[in-house]
C-alpha positions as CSV (number, residue, x, y, z in Angstrom):
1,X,-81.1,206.5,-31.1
2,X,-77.8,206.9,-32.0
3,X,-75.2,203.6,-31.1
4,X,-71.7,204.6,-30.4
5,X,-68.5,204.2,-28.6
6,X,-65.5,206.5,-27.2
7,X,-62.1,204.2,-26.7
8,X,-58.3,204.8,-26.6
9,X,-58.2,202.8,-30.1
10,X,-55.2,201.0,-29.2
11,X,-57.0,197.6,-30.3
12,X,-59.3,198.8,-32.8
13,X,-57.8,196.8,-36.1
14,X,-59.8,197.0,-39.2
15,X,-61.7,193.4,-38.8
16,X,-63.1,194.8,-35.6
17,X,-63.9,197.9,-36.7
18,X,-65.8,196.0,-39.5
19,X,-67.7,193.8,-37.0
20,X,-68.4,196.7,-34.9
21,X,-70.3,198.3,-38.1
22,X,-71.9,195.3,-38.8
23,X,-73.6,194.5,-35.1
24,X,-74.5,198.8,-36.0
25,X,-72.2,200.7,-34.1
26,X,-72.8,204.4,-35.6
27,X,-70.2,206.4,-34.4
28,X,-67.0,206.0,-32.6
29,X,-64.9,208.5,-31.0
30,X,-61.0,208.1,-30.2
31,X,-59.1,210.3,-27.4
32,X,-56.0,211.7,-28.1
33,X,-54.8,214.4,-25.4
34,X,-52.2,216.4,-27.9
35,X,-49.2,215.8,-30.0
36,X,-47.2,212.4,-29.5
37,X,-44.9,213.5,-26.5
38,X,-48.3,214.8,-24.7
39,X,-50.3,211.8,-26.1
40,X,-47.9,209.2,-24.7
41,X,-47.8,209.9,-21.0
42,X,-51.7,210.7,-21.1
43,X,-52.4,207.4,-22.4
44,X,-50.2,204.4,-23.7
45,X,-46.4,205.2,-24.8
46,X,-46.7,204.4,-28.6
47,X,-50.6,205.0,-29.0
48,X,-51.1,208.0,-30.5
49,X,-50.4,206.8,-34.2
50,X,-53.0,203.8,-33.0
51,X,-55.3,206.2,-32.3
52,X,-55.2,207.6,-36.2
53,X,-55.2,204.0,-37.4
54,X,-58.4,203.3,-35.3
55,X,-60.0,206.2,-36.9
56,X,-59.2,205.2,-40.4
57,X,-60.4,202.1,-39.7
58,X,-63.5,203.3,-38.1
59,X,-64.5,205.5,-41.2
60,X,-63.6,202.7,-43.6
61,X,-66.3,200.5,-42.1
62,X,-68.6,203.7,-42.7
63,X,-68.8,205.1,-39.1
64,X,-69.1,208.6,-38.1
65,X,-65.5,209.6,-36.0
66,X,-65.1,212.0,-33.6
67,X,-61.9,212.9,-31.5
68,X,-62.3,214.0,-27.9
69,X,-59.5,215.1,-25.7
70,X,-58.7,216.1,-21.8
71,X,-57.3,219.3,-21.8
72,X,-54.4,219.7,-19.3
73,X,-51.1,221.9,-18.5
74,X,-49.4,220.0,-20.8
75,X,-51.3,219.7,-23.7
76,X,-53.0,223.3,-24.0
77,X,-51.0,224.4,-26.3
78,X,-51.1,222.0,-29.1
79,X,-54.6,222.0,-29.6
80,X,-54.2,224.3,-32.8
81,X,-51.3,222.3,-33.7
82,X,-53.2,218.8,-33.1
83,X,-55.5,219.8,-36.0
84,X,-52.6,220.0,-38.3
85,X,-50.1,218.0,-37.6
86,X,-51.2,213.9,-37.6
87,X,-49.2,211.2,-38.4
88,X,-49.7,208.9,-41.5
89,X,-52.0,208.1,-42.8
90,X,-54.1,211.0,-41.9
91,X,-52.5,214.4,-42.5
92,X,-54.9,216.2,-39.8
93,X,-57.5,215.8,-37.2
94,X,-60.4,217.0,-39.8
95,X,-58.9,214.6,-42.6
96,X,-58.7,211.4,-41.5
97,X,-58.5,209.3,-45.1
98,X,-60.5,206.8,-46.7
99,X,-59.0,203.2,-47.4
100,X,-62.1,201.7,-48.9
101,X,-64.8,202.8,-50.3
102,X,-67.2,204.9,-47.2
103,X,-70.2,202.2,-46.7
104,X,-73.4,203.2,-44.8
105,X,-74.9,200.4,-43.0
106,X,-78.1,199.6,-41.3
107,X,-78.6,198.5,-37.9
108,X,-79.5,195.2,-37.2
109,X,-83.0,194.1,-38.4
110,X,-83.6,197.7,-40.1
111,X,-85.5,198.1,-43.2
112,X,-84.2,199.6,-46.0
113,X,-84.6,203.1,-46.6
114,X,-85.7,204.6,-50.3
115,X,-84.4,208.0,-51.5
C-alpha cells in the first residue's frame, strides 16, 4: 500500500514536508491548473510559486511528486507551456530540483530492506 497525499501546497514548508516523510507519507501530489494568471484565480492569488516550493520540499524529504491539474477554458492552452515554463527554483514541471541530498525512508515500524 502506497501512503500519499494531493494538496494545494500553499502550507507545505520544508519541516512539514520532513515530518510528513517521517510519519511515511510516500508520495505527494500538488495541483496547479496552468501558468500563474490561470493558477491564481483557480486556486489562491500568489500560490502557484508555493506550489513549486511544496514540491521541492516534498522531493527533498525523499517523496515521490506528482502534479495533477483541472483542465478548463482557461487553462487548455498552457498545458504544453506549463511543462516548460516554472518559476524558480524548478525550471519545469518534469525538473523539479533537489535541495538536499534525495533520502528514501521507511514507513513506520518497517524492517530494513537488503540489496
Amino acid at each position: 500500500m502506497t501512503c500519499s497525499m494531493t494538496t494545494g501546497g500553499l502550507g507545505l514548508t520544508r519541516q512539514r514536508a520532513e515530518a510528513l516523510a517521517e510519519a511515511g507519507l510516500q508520495t505527494v501530489s500538488v495541483s496547479i491548473d496552468g501558468l500563474e494568471a490561470s493558477h491564481g484565480p483557480a486556486r489562491h492569488p500568489g500560490g502557484w510559486r508555493r506550489c513549486f516550493e511544496a514540491l521541492a520540499h516534498a522531493r527533498a524529504a525523499g517523496m515521490t511528486i506528482a502534479a495533477n491539474t483541472q483542465i478548463n477554458r482557461h487553462s487548455w492552452r498552457e498545458l504544453p507551456a506549463l511543462l516548460g515554463c516554472s518559476p524558480p527554483p524548478a525550471r519545469a514541471l518534469a525538473d523539479v530540483p533537489d535541495h538536499a541530498p534525495r533520502q528514501r525512508r521507511r514507513p513506520p515500524g518497517a524492517a530494513p530492506t537488503t540489496a
